[in-house]
Every structure is written in C-alpha cells, then in structure tokens.
N, C-alpha and C positions, 0 to 999 in steps of 0.2 A: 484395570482395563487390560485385556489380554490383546497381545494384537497376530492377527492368523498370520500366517506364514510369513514370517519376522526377516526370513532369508532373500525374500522376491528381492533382489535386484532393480534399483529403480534409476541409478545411475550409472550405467554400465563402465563410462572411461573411466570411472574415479572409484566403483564398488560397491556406493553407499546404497544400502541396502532399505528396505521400508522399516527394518527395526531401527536402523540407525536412524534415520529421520525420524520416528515416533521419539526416539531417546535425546531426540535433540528438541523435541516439541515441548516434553516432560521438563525435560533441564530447562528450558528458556521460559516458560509458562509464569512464574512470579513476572517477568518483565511484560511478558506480551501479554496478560491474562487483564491489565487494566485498559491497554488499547483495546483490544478488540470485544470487551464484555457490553452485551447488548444490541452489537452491531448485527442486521444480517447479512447473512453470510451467501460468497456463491462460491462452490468448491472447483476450482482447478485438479480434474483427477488422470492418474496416469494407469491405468491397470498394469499394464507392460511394460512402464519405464518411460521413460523420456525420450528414448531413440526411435519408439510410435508414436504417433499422433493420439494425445489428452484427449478430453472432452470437457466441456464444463456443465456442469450444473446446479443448477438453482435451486427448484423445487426437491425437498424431500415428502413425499406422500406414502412411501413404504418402505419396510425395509430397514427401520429405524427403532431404537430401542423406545419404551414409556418413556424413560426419562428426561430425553434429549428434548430440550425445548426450543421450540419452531416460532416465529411468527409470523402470520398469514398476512399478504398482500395483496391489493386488490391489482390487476390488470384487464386489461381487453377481454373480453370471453371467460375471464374466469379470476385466478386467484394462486398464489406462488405461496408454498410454506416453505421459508428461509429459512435455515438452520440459526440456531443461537448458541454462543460460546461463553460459559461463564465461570470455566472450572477445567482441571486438569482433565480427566474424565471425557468430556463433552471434546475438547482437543483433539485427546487422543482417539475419540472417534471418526474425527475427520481424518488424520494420519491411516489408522487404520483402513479407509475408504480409498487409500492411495490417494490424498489428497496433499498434493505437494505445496499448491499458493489456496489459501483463504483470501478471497477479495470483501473487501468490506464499503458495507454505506458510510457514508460522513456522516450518519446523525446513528442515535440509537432507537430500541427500545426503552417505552413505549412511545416519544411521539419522534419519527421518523421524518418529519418535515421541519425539524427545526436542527439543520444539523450543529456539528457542534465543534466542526474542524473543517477550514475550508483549503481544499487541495490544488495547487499548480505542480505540473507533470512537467518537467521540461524532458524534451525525447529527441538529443540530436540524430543530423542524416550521416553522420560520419563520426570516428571515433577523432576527438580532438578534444581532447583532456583538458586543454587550456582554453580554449576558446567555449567551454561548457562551464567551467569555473566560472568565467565572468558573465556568462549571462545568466547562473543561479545568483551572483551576489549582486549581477544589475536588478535583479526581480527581489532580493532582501531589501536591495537599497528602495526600490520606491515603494512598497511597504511600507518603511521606516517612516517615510513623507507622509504615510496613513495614517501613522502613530501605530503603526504593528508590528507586535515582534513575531519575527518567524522564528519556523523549525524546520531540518532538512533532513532528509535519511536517502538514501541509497533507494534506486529503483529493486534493484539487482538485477535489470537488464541495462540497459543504455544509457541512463539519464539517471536524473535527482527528482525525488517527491517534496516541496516545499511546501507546509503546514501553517496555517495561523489558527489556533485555537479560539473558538466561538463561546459566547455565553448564551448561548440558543436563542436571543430576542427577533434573529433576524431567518425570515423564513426562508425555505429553498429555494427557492423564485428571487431573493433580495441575494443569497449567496452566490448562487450561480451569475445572478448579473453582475456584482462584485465582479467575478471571478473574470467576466468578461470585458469589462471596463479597464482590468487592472493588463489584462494582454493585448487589448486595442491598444493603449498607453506604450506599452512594451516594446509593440511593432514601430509606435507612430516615432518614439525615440531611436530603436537602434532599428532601422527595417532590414541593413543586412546581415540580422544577426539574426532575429526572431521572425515568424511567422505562424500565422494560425490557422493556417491552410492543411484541409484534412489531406487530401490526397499524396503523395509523394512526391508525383510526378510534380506536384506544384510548389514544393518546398524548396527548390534552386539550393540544395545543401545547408537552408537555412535550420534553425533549431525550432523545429514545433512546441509552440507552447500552450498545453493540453488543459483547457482549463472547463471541460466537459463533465470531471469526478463530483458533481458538488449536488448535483439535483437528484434525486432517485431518480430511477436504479440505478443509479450508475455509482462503479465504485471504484476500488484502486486495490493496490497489492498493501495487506495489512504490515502493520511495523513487527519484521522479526522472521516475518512471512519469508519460507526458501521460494526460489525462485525454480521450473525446470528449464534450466540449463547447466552444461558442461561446468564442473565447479562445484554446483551449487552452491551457487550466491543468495545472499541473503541479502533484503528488503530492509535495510540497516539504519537506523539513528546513527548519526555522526555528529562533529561539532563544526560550526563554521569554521571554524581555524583548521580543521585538518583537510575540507574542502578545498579551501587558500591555499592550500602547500601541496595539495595533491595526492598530500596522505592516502587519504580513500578516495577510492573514483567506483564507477555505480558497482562493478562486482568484485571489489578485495575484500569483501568481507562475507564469512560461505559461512555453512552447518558446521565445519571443524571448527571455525576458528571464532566464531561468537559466543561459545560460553567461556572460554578462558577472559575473553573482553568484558563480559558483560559481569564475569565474578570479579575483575580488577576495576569495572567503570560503571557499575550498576546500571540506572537506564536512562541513559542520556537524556530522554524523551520524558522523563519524571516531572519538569515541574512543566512541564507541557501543559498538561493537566489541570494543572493548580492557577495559570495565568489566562484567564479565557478575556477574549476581548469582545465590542461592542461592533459592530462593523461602522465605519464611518457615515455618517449623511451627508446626500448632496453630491 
C-alpha cells in the first residue's frame, strides 16, 4: 500500500507525520487486526492535521479501491456503506484517508445486531486520576456480582473504555439495556460519583458513565486506535493493576510508545476474545 504524501504533518507539537502514523498502523496491525476484523467502521479524518477541525465519515460510496470491502446498512432515506477492516492493506487505506480514530460497532459482520462486546465509557468532568480509578474498579467490581469478567483500555482522551466480551446470544436491544441497568445501578450506589446525564451542565463534576456504545450505530474508539490529540495517545489495553497504581491513565500510552509495549506485552486484550460470556437473566 503506498501511502501519498507520507510527509503531511498531522501532528503539528509532536511532528508526527501521516507516514508515521501509517507505520505505526502497519507495526500494531497483528494486535489490532483481531479487534477490529468485521466491525463497521466510521473514519475519524484529518486532512490538515489536528490543529483544524476533522470530520467524520461513514459512508464510503466512491473513491475507494475494488478491493476494500464495505458493508451496507440500512437507515432512514437510504443506506450507509461502512468500510471493513480485515488486513493490513484495507488499514492502511484508512491511515492513508488521513484517518487518525477508526470508531467501531460492538458487533460484526455479518450479523451486526448481535454484538459481541459490550462497552461502558467512563468520561470524567475534570482530570482526577484517583477519583476515576475507583469508579472504573467500582463498575468491575459490580460486574463481577454479574459473574463478568471485564476488560479495560485507555480512551486516549479523558476516561477508561471497560469491555465484557459477548457470546452473541444476546441481541442489541438485550445489550444495550444491560448496559443501562448496569449505570442506573452505578448512580443508585455511588450518585456522587457517577451520573448518566448527557449534558455537561448537568453532570455537577460527576463522572459520566456512557453506556450508549452498545446498540447500532453507535460506536466507540477501536482498541489501538490513535486518538487526535496533542501526544497522540492511543486508545490502549492495559491491565487492571496498572489502572490501581496509576501506571496508565487515559493518555500515557501514544503512537511512540505502543509498539515497544505491545513487542514486550503482546496484546493484553488477547484472551478477550477467547472468554465471551452469556449476559445475565433477570
């Protein structure tokens, strides 16, 4: 895959350039090529860098190679072809697109309504390291009361993405009201900690806890996925213990610094995969 003008500048404080984030796509691809194979995709793009205003986009309808494989979604009026990711190649076409965050569905192709990972966003109103710590391991701990084991990784902006892996029995509609039940719970136990109040002004500095990723379309920033901001951070797998100590908080982990990690700790997020659960009844 050749990527045009390798030199574009897409991080201006830091230098990182679009070749450099393709090369960092290419290097991290064995890890991230199992998370995001199947998912559709909505591209976060930057033509001119991150110190202008992105755009995103959904639909690809031209402008795209045979190869790239799309799948089409039904909406209002009409119909979305989602890009598909399932190779190094198809990656680097989005890179190439100036596509800094690939956001992805929780379910894949082909059946898109049964996802297969259900997502809680915790997104605090202020930076407090400590006080976001314990309300990701209050949202593992009652979980665990579910019988689920969770996964965590770095937003690469503000907060933590916390994951429980699905065995697809349970449909969008059944996830996402999980996902709802499990933040009503959340608030009813710690109310001044968590809240699930969209608006800002209504959040009283509480921690939003976002649990809207679970139903199509809607999706979240893929695992591995850079983030556009200063840094560039990266959308990181981590382990709970290095959450607990502080180790990682949402953007210490960037485009430099995740392939020497991920050559010494492979992918944290590996038996992710391999343990999918039932969602509880009742």
């Amino acid at each position: 895959m050749i990527i045009s003008h390798p030199e574009k500048v897409l991080f201006p404080d830091d230098g990182i350039t679009k070749g450099e984030l393709a090369a960092y796509y290419e290097t991290i691809a064995p890890v991230m090529l199992p998370h995001l194979a199947g998912r559709p995709i909505t591209m976060e793009r930057f033509h001119r860098g991150i110190a202008e205003k992105g755009f995103i986009q959904k639909s690809v309808t031209k402008g795209f190679p045979e190869w790239l494989e799309r799948v089409e979604v039904p909406k209002k009026g009409g119909s979305v072809h989602h890009p598909v990711v399932r190779d190094v190649r198809a990656l680097l076409w989005l890179a190439n697109q100036n596509c800094i965050t690939p956001h992805v569905w929780a379910s894949r192709v082909p059946d898109l309504y049964h996802p297969d990972v259900c997502i809680l966003d915790l997104d605090p109103s202020a930076d407090e390291p400590e006080r976001l710590r314990d309300a990701a391991c209050a949202v593992r701990d009652v979980l665990a009361e579910f019988g689920l084991t969770s996964w965590v990784k770095t937003s690469g902006s503000k907060g933590f993405h916390i994951a429980v892996p699905l065995d697809r029995s349970a449909d969008a509609g059944a996830v996402s009201g999980f996902a709802h039940g499990v933040g009503r719970l959340m608030v009813e136990r710690h109310p001044d900690l968590f809240t699930m109040e969209f608006a800002k002004v209504d959040r009283g500095g509480r921690i939003y806890l976002d649990v809207g990723r679970n139903h199509p379309p809607a999706t979240f920033a893929a695992a591995y996925a850079v983030r556009p901001k200063p840094g560039a951070p990266v959308s990181a797998p981590c382990t709970w213990e290095e959450l607990e100590s502080l180790a990682v908080r949402p953007q210490t982990l960037t485009l430099r610094s995740m392939p020497a990690r991920v050559a010494k700790a492979g992918d944290l997020w590996g038996d992710l995969l391999r343990t999918p659960h039932s969602l509880p009844v009742g």
